[in-house]
TITILUM-789065 format. One record per residue: y, x, z of N, C-alpha, C, O in turn; residue in one letter; chain. Coordinates in pm, 1 decimal. Atoms other than C-alpha are relative to their C-alpha. Layout:
% TITILUM-789065
+----------+----------+----------+----------+----------+----------+----------+----------+----------+----------+----------+----------+------+-------+
:     n_yy :     n_xx :     n_zz :    ca_yy :    ca_xx :    ca_zz :     c_yy :     c_xx :     c_zz :     o_yy :     o_xx :     o_zz : resn : chain :
+----------+----------+----------+----------+----------+----------+----------+----------+----------+----------+----------+----------+------+-------+
:        Y :        X :        Z :        Y :        X :        Z :        Y :        X :        Z :        Y :        X :        Z :    A :     A :
...
+----------+----------+----------+----------+----------+----------+----------+----------+----------+----------+----------+----------+------+-------+
This chain:
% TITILUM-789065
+----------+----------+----------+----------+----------+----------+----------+----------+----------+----------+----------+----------+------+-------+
:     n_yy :     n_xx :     n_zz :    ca_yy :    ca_xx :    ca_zz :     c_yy :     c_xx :     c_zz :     o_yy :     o_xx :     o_zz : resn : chain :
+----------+----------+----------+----------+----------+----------+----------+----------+----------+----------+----------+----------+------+-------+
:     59.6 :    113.2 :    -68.8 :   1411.2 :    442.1 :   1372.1 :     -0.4 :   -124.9 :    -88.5 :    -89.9 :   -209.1 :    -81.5 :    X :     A :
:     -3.5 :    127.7 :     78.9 :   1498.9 :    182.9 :   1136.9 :    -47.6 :      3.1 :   -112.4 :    -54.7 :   -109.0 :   -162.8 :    X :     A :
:    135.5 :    -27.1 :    122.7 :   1270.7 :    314.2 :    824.9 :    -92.6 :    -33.3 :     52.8 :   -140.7 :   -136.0 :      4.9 :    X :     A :
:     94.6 :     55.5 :    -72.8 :   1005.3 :    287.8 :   1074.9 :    -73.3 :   -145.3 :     15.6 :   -187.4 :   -189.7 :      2.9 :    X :     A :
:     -1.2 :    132.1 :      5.5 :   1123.5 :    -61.8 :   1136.1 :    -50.4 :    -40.2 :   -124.6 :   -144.0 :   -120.1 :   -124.4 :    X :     A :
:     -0.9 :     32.3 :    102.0 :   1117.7 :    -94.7 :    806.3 :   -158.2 :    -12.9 :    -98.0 :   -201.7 :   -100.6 :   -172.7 :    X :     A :
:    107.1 :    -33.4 :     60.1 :    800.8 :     55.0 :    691.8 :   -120.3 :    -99.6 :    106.3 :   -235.5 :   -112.0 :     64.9 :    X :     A :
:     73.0 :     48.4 :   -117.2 :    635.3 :   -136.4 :   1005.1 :    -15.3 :   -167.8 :    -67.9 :   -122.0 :   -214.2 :   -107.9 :    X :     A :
:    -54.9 :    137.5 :     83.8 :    782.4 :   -501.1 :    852.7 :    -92.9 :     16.6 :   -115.6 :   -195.5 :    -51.4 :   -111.9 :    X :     A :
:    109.8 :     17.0 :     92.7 :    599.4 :   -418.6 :    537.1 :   -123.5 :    -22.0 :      6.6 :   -184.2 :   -122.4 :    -30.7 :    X :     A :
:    129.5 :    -24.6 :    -52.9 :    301.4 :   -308.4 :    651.1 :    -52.3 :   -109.8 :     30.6 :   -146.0 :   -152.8 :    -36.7 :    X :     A :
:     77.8 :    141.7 :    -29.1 :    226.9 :   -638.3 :    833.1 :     28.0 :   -119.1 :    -99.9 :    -34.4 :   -224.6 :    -88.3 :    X :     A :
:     16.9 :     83.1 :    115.4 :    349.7 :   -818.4 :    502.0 :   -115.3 :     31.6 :    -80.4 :   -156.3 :    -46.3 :   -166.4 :    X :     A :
:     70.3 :   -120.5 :     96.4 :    130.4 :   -597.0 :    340.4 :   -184.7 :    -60.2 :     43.4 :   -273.8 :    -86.5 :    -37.3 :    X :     A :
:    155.5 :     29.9 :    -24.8 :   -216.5 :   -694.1 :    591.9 :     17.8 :   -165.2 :    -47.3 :    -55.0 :   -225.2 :   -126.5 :    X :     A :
:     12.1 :    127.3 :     37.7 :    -96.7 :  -1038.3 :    577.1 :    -82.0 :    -22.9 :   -127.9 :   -193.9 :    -74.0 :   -132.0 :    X :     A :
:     30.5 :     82.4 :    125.9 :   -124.4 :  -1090.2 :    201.0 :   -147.8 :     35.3 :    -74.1 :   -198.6 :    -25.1 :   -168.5 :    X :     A :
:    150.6 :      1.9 :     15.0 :   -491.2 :   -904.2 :    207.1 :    -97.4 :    -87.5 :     77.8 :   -212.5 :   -115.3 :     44.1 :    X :     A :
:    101.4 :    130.8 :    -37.1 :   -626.1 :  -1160.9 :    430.1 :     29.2 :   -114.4 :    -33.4 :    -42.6 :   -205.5 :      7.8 :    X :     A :
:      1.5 :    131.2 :     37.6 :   -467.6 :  -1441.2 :    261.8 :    -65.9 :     23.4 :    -89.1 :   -106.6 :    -84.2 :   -132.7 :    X :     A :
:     43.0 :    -19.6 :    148.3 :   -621.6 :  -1300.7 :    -44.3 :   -164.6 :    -38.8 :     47.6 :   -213.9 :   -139.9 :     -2.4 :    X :     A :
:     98.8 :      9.1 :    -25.8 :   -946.5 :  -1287.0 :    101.5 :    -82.6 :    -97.4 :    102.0 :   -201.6 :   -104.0 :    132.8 :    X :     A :
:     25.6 :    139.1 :    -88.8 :   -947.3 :  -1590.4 :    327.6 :    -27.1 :    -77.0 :   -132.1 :   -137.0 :   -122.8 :   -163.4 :    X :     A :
:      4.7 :     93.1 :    112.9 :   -851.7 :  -1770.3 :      0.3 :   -106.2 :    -17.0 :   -100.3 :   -159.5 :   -115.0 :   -152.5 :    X :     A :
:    146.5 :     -2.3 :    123.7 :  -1122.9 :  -1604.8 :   -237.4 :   -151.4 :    -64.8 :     77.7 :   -251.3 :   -101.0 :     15.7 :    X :     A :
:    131.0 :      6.6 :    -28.2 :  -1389.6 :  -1677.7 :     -0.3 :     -3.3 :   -216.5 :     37.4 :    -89.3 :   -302.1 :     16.5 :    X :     A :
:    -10.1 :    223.0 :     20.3 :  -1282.1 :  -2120.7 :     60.0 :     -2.4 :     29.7 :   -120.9 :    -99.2 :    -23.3 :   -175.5 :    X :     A :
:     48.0 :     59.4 :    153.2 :  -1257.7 :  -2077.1 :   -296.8 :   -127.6 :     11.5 :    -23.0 :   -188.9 :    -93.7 :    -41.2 :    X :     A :
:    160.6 :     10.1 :     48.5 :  -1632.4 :  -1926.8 :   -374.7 :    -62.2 :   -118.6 :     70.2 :   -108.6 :   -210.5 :      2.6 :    X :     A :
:     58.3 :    148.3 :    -49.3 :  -1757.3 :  -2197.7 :    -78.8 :     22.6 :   -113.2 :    -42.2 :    -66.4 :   -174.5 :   -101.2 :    X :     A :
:     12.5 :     84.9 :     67.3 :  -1604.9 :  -2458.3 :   -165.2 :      7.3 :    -34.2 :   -156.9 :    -53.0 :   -136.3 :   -190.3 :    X :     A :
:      9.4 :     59.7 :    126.6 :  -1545.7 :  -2485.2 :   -541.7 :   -171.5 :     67.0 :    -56.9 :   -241.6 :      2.7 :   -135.0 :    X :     A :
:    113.5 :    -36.2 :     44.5 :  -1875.3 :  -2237.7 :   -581.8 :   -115.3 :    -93.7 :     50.5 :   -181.8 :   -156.4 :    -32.0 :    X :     A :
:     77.4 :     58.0 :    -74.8 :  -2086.5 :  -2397.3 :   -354.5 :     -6.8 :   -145.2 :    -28.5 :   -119.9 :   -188.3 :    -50.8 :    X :     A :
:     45.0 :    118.6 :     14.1 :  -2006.1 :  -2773.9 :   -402.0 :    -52.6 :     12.5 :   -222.6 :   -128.8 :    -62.9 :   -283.1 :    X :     A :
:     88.1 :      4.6 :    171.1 :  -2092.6 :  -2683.3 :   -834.5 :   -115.0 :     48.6 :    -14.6 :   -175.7 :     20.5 :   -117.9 :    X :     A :
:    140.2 :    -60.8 :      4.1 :  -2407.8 :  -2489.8 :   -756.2 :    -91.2 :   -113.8 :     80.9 :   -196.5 :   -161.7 :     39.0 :    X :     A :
:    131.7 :     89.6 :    -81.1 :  -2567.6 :  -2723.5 :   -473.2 :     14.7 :   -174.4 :    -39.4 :    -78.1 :   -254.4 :    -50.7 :    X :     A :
:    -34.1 :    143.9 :    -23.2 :  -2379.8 :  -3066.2 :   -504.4 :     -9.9 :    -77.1 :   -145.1 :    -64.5 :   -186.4 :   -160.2 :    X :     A :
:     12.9 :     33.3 :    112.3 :  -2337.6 :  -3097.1 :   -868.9 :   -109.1 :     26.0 :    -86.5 :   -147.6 :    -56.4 :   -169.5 :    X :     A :
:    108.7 :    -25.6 :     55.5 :  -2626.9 :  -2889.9 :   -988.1 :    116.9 :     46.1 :   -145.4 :    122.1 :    -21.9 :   -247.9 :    X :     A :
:    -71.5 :      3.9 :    157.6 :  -2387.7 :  -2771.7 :  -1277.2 :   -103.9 :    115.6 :    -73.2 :   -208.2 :    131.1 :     -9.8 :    X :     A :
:     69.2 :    -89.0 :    175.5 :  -2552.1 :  -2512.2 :  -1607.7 :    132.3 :    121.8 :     98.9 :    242.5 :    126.3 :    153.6 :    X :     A :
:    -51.5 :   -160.0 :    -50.2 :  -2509.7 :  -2140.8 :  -1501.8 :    156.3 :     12.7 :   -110.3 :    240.0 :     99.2 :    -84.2 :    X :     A :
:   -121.3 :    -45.6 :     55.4 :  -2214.3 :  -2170.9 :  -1776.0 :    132.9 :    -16.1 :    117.5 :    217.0 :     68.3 :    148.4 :    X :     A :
:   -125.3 :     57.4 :    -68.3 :  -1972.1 :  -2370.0 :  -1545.5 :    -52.7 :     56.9 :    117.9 :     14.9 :    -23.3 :    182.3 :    X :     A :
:    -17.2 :    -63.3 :   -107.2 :  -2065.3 :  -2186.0 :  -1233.0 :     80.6 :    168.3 :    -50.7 :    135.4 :    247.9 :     25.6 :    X :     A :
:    -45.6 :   -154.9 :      9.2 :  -1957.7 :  -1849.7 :  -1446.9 :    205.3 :    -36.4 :     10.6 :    303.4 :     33.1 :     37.0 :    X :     A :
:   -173.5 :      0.1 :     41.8 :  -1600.9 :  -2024.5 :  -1514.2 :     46.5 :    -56.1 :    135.4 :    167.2 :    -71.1 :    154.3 :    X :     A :
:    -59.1 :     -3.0 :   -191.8 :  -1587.7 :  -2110.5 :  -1088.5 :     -6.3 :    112.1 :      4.5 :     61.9 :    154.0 :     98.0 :    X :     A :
:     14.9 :   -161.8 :    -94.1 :  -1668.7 :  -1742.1 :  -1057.0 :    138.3 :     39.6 :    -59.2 :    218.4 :     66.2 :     30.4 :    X :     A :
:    -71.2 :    -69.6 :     40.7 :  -1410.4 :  -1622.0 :  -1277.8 :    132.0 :    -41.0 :     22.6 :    227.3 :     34.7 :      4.2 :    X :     A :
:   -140.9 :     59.4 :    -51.0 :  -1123.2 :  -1873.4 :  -1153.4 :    -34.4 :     18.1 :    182.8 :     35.4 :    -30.1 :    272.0 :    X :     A :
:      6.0 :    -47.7 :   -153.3 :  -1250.9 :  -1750.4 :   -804.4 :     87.8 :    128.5 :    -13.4 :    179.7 :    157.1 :     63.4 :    X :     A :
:    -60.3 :   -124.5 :    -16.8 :  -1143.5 :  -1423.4 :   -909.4 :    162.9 :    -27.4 :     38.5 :    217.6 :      3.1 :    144.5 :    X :     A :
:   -133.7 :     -5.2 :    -28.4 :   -809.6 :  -1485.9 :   -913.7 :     99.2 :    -64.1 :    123.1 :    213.6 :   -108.9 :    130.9 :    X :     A :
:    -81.0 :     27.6 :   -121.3 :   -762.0 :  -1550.4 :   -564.4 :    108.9 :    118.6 :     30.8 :    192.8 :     89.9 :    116.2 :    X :     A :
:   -113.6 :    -94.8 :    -61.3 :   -534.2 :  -1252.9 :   -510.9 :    126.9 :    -15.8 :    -92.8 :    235.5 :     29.6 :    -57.0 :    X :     A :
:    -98.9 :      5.9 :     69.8 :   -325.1 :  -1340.2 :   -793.2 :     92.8 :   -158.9 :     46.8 :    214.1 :   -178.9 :     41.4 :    X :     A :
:    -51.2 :    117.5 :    -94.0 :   -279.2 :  -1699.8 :   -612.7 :     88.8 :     19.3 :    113.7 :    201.3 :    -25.2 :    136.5 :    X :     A :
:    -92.7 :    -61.2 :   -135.5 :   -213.4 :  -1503.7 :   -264.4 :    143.3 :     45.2 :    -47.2 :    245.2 :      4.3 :      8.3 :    X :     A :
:   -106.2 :    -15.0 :      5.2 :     37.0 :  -1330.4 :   -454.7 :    116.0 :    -77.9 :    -22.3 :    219.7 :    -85.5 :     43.8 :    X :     A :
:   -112.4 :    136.4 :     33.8 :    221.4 :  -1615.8 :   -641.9 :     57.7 :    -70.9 :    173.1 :    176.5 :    -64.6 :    204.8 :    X :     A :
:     10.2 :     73.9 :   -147.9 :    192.7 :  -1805.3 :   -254.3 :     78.9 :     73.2 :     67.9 :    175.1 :     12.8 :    115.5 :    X :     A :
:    -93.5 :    -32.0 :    -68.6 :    353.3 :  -1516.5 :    -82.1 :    146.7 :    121.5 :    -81.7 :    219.8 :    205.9 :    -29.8 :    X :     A :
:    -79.0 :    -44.3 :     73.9 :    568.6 :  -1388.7 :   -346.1 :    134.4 :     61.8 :     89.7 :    160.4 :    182.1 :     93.6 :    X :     A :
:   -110.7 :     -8.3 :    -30.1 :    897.8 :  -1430.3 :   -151.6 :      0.0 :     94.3 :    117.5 :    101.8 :    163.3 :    120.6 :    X :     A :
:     47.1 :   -100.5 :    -76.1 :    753.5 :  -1210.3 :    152.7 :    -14.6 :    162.1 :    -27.0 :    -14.6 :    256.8 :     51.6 :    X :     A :
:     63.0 :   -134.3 :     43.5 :    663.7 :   -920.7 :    -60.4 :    142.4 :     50.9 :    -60.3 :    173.6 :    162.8 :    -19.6 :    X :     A :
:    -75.9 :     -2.0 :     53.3 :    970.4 :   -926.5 :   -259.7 :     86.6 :   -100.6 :     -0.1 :    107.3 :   -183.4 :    -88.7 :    X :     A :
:   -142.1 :     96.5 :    -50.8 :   1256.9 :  -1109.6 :    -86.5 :    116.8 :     15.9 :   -103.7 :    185.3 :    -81.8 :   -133.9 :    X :     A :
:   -111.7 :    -11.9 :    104.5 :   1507.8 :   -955.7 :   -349.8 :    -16.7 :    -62.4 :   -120.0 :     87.1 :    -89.7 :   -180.4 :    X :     A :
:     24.7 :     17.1 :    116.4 :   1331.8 :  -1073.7 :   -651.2 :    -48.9 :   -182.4 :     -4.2 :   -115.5 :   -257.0 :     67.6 :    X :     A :
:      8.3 :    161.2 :     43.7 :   1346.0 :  -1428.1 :   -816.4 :   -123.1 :     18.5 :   -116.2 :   -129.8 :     97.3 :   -210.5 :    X :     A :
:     96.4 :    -32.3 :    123.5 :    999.2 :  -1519.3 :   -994.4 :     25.2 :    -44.9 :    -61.9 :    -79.2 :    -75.1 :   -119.8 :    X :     A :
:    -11.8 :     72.1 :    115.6 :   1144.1 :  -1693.8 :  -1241.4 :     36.3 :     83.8 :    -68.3 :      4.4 :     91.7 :   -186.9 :    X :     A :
:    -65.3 :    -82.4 :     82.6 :   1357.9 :  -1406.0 :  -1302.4 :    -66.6 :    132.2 :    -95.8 :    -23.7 :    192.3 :   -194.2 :    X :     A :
:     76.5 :    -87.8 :     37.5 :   1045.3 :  -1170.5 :  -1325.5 :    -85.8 :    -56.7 :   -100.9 :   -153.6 :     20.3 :   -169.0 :    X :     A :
:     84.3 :     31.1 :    151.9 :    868.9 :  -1387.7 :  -1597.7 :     94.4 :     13.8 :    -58.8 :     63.4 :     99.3 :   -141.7 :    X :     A :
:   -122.8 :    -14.9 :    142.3 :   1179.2 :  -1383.6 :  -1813.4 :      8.2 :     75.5 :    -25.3 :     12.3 :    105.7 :   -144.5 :    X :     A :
:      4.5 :   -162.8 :     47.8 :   1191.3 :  -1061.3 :  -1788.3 :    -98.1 :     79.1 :    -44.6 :    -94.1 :    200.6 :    -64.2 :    X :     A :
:    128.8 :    -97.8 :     -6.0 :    827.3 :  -1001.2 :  -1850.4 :    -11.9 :    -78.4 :   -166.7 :    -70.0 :    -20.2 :   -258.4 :    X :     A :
:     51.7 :     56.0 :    146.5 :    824.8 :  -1266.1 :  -2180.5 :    154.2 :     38.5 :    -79.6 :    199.6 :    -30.5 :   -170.8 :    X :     A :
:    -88.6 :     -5.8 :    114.0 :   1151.7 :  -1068.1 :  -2305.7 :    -32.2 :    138.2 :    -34.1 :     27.0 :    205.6 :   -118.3 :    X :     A :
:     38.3 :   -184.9 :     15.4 :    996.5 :   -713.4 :  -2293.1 :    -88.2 :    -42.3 :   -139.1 :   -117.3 :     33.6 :   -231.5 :    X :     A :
:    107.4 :    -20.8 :    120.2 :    773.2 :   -853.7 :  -2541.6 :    103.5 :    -40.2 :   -148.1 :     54.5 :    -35.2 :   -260.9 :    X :     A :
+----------+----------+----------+----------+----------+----------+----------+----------+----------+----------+----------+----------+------+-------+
């Protein structure tokens, strides 16, 4: 019963952090895409570098709910550990 619990707890960490991901990517394309395409009129270059810092809405969601996903783990401790592997 308490794996269940367990696996149940994730799970809704788990939908959570796909609709923050995808709540987030899509205010990001509207607003940062949308006010540089209609408001600014920007050069197809600088709409490619909103698209491509759009992408990384899920890597935002994650940073944002980091401590949800991985309550045991310190991110400070996981970059140190990721710039000593190298």
């Amino acid at each position: 019963m308490v794996t269940n619990d367990i696996k149940t707890q994730k799970m809704d960490v788990m939908w959570k952090y796909v609709i923050l991901s995808y709540v987030l990517f899509w205010f990001m394309v509207m607003t940062l895409g949308g006010s540089a395409a209609m408001v600014f009129n920007a050069p197809p270059l600088i709409q490619r570098i909103v698209e491509a810092f759009c992408a990384w809405a899920p890597t935002f969601a994650f940073l944002i709910m980091f401590k949800k996903l991985r309550p045991e783990t310190n991110l400070r401790i996981v970059s140190l550990l990721s710039v000593a592997d190298r």
